[in-house]
C-alpha positions in Angstrom: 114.7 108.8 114.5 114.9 106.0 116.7 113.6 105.5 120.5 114.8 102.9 122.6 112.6 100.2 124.4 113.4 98.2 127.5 111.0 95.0 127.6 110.4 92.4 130.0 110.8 88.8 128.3 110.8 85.0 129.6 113.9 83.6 129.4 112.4 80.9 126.9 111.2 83.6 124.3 114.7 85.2 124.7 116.5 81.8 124.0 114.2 81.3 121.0 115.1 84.8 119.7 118.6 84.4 120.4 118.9 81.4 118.7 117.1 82.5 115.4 120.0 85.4 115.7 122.7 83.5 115.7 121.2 80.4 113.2 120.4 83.7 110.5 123.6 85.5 111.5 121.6 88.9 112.7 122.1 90.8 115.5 119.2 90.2 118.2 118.2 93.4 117.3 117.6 93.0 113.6 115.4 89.9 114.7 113.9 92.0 117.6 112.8 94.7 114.8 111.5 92.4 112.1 109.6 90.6 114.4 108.0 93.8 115.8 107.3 95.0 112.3 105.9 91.2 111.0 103.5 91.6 114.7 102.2 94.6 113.8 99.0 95.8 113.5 98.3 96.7 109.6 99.3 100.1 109.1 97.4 102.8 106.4 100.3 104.7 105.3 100.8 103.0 102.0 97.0 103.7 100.9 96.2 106.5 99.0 95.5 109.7 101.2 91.7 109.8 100.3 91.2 106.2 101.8 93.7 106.3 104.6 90.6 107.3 107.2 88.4 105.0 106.3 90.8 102.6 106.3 92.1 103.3 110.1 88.3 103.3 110.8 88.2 99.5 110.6 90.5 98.8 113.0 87.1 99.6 115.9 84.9 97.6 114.1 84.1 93.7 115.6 85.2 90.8 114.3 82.1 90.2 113.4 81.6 93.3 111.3 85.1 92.7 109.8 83.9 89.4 108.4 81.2 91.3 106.3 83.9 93.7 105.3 85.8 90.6 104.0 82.9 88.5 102.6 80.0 90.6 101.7 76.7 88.7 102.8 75.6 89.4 98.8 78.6 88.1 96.5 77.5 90.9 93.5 79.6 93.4 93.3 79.0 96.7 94.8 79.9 98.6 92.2 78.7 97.7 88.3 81.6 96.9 85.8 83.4 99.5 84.4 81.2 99.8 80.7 83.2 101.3 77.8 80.4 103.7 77.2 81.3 105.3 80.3 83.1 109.0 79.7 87.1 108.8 80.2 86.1 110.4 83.8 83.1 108.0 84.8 85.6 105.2 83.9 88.3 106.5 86.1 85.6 107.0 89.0 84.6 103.5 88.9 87.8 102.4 88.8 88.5 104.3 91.9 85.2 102.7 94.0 86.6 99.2 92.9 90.2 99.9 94.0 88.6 101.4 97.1 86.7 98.4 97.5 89.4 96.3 97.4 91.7 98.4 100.2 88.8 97.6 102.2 88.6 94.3 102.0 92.1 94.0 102.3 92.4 96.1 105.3 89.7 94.5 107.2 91.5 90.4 106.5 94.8 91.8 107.3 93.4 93.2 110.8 91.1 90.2 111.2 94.6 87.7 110.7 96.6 90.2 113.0 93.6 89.6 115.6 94.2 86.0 115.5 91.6 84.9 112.9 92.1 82.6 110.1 90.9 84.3 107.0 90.7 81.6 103.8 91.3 83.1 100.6 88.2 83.5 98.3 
């Protein structure tokens, strides 16, 4: 399904758009809809169901609080390392917390560089 859009632009954002069309042989629209899709706020979708609230959740939180989403003020982990005493099912459990852990983090950079931040890399 597709729903049309009529936007308001200056003429100098149009001329810029219009030339990247025709330098990358697009239609304006192609260049139109990949720039709509770069400029868009991070979407959840692609996360596993069980995260996907949590997830949307950040996108309320300050900047501020995004930050310690990003960079913990403790650099331990949160979760211990997975130990290979661990049953097959306590093993898959921590897995699950670290790979949560990690959406999160994720998440909360990607919304803090759509925002306008700069976020270095660890």
């Amino acid at each position: 399904m597709t729903q049309t859009l009529t936007l308001q632009i200056p003429d100098r954002l149009y001329d810029q758009l219009l030339t990247t069309a025709q330098a990358t042989q697009q239609s304006l629209d192609a260049i139109l809809l990949r720039v709509l899709e770069v400029g868009s706020p991070p979407q959840v979708t692609d996360a596993p169901t069980a995260v996907q609230v949590e997830l949307m959740a950040l996108n309320e939180l300050s900047n501020e609080a995004l930050w310690q989403q990003v960079y913990p003020p403790h650099l331990t982990p949160t979760v211990p390392p997975i130990s290979p005493d661990l049953s097959h099912e306590e093993q898959l459990q921590a897995q699950a917390e670290i790979d949560r852990a990690v959406l999160r983090r994720a998440h909360a950079a990607a919304i803090l560089r759509w925002r306008g931040c700069i976020v270095p890399l660890p």
